[in-house]
C-alpha positions in Angstrom: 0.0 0.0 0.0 2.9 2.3 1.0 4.3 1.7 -2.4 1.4 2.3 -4.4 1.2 5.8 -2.2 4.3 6.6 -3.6 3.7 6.5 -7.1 1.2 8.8 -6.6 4.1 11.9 -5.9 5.1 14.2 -8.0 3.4 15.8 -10.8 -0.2 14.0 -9.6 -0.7 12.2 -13.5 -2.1 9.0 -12.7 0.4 6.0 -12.8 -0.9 4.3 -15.7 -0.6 7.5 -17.8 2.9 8.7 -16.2 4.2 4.5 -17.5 2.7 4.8 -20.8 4.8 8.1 -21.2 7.8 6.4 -20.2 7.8 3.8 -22.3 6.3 6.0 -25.5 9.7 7.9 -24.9 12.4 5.1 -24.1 11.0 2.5 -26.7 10.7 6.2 -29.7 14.8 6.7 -28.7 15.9 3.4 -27.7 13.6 1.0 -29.1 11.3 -2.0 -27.4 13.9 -4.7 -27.1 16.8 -2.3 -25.8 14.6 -0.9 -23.1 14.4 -2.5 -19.7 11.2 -2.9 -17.3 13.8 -1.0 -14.5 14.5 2.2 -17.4 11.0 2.3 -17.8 10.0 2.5 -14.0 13.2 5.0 -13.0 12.0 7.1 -16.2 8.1 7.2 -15.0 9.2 7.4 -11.0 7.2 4.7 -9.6 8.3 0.9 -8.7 8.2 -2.2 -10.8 5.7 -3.3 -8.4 3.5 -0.5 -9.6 4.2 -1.6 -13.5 3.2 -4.9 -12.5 -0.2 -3.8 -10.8 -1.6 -2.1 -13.9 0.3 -3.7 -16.5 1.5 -7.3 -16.4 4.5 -6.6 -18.4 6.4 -4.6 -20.8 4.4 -6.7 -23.9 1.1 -5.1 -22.1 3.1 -1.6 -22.2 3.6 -1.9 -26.0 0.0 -4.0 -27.1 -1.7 -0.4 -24.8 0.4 2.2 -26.7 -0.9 0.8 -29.6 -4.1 -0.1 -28.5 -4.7 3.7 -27.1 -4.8 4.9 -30.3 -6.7 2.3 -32.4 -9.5 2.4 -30.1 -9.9 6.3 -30.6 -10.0 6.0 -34.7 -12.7 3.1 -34.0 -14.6 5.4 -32.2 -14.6 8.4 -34.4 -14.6 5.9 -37.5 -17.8 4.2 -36.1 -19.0 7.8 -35.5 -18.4 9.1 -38.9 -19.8 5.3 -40.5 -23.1 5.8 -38.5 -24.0 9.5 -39.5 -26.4 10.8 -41.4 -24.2 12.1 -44.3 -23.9 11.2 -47.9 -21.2 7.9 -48.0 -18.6 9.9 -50.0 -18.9 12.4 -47.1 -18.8 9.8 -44.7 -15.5 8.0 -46.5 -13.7 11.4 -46.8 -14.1 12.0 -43.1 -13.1 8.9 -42.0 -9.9 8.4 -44.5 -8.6 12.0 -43.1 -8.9 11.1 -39.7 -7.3 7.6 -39.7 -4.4 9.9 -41.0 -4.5 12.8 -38.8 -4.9 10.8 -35.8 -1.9 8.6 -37.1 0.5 11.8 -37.4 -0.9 13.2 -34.2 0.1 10.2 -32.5 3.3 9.1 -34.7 5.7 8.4 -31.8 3.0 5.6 -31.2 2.3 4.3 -34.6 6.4 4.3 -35.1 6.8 2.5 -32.1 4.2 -0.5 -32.8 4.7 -0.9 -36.4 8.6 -1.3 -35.7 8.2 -3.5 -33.0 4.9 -5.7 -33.2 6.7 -8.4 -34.1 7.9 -9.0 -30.9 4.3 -9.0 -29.2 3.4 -12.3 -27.5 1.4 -14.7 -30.1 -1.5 -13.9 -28.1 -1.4 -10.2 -27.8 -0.4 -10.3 -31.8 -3.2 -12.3 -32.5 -5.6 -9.7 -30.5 -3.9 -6.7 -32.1 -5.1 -8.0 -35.6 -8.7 -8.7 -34.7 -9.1 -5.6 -33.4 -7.2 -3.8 -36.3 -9.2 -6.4 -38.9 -12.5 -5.0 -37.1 -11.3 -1.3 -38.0 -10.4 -2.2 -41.6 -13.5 -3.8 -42.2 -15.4 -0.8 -40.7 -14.0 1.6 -43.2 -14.2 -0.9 -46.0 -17.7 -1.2 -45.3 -18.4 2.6 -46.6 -16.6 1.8 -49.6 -19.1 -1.2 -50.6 -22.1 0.5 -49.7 -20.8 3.2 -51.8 -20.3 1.3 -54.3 -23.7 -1.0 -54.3 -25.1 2.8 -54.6 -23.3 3.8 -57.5 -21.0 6.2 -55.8 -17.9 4.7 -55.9 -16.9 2.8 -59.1 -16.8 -1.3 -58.6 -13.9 -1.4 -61.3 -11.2 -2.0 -58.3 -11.9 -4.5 -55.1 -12.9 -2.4 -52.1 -10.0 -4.7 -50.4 -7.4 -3.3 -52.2 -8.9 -0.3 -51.9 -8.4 -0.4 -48.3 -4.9 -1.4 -48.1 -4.2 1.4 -50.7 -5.1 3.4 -48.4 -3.6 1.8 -45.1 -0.5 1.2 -46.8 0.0 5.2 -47.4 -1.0 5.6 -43.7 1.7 3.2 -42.1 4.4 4.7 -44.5 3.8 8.3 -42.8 6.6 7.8 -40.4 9.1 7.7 -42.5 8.7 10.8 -44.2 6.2 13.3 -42.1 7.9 15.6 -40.1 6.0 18.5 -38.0 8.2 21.1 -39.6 7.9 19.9 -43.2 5.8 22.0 -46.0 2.9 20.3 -45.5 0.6 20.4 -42.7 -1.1 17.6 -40.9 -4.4 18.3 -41.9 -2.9 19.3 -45.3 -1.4 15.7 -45.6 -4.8 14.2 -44.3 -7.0 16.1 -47.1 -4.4 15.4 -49.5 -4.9 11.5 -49.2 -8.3 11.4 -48.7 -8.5 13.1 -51.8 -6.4 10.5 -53.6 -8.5 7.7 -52.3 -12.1 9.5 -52.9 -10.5 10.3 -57.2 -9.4 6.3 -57.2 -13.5 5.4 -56.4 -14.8 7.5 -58.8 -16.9 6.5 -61.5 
């Protein structure tokens, strides 16, 4: 109990948060594999037993930074898929975000993308459901644009999708904050690309 007390000093962010921040940074700079349980813990100021309480191990450290952000672009993708607005509308909003909310957390998608390999089988396994649930949300606009006329049939809405994904995990390696274009500039830009590739 005394121990958990402690890791409650200092600035007052919440332990799971102040862990998640540690690791973000150490694994960004140093990587997954060249970062220890004991550099994350000294980084965040709390004790491995307090790592331990809310996270089982470092694997559960790199599956949440991940998971963090894939379960806000289902939410606002589910959002945007359930509105009222025309489907091209719908698709446009929903290819932008999946990119802006990529860039905004970048340090997280860098992190995952270089490292997943090295998630448990179990935690991998889960980590592609969940992102097979997303993809097949946003793949779903493009079919029922298509049945409706919107969106040409001439390519498979599957490749469609991992035209578009494939762009998305590539932004690491060339986006940078202080580049010439924005990050709602480079959102619009490749929503744009997909939404000219579906048209009739």
């Amino acid at each position: 109990m005394a121990a958990m007390a402690r890791t409650m000093e200092g600035s007052g962010t919440p332990v799971p948060q102040r862990l998640l921040a540690a690791a973000t940074r150490l694994f960004a700079d140093r990587g997954y594999d060249r970062t220890s349980v004991q550099e994350i813990v000294e980084a965040a100021g709390v004790t491995k037993g307090a790592l331990y309480h809310y996270f089982g191990s470092k694997d559960d450290l790199l599956h949440e930074i991940y998971g963090r952000v894939l379960r806000l672009q289902q939410e606002r993708l589910d959002e945007y898929a359930e509105s009222d607005a025309p489907v091209e509308d719908r698709l446009r909003r929903a290819a932008a975000d999946v990119v802006f909310t990529t860039i905004d957390h970048l340090d997280d998608a860098t992190i995952f993308w270089r490292s997943m390999h090295q998630l448990s089988p179990e935690k991998n396994k889960q980590v592609r459901a969940e992102r097979r649930r997303y993809h097949e949300r946003f793949r779903a606009l493009i079919e029922e644009g298509q049945k409706e006329g919107v969106f040409s049939k001439d390519t498979p809405a599957d490749l469609v999708v991992d035209y578009h994904f494939g762009s998305v995990h590539h932004l690491a390696s060339w986006y940078r904050p202080d580049g010439p274009l924005t990050q709602q500039q480079v959102a619009d830009h490749l929503a744009n690309l997909l939404l000219r590739a579906l048209r009739p």
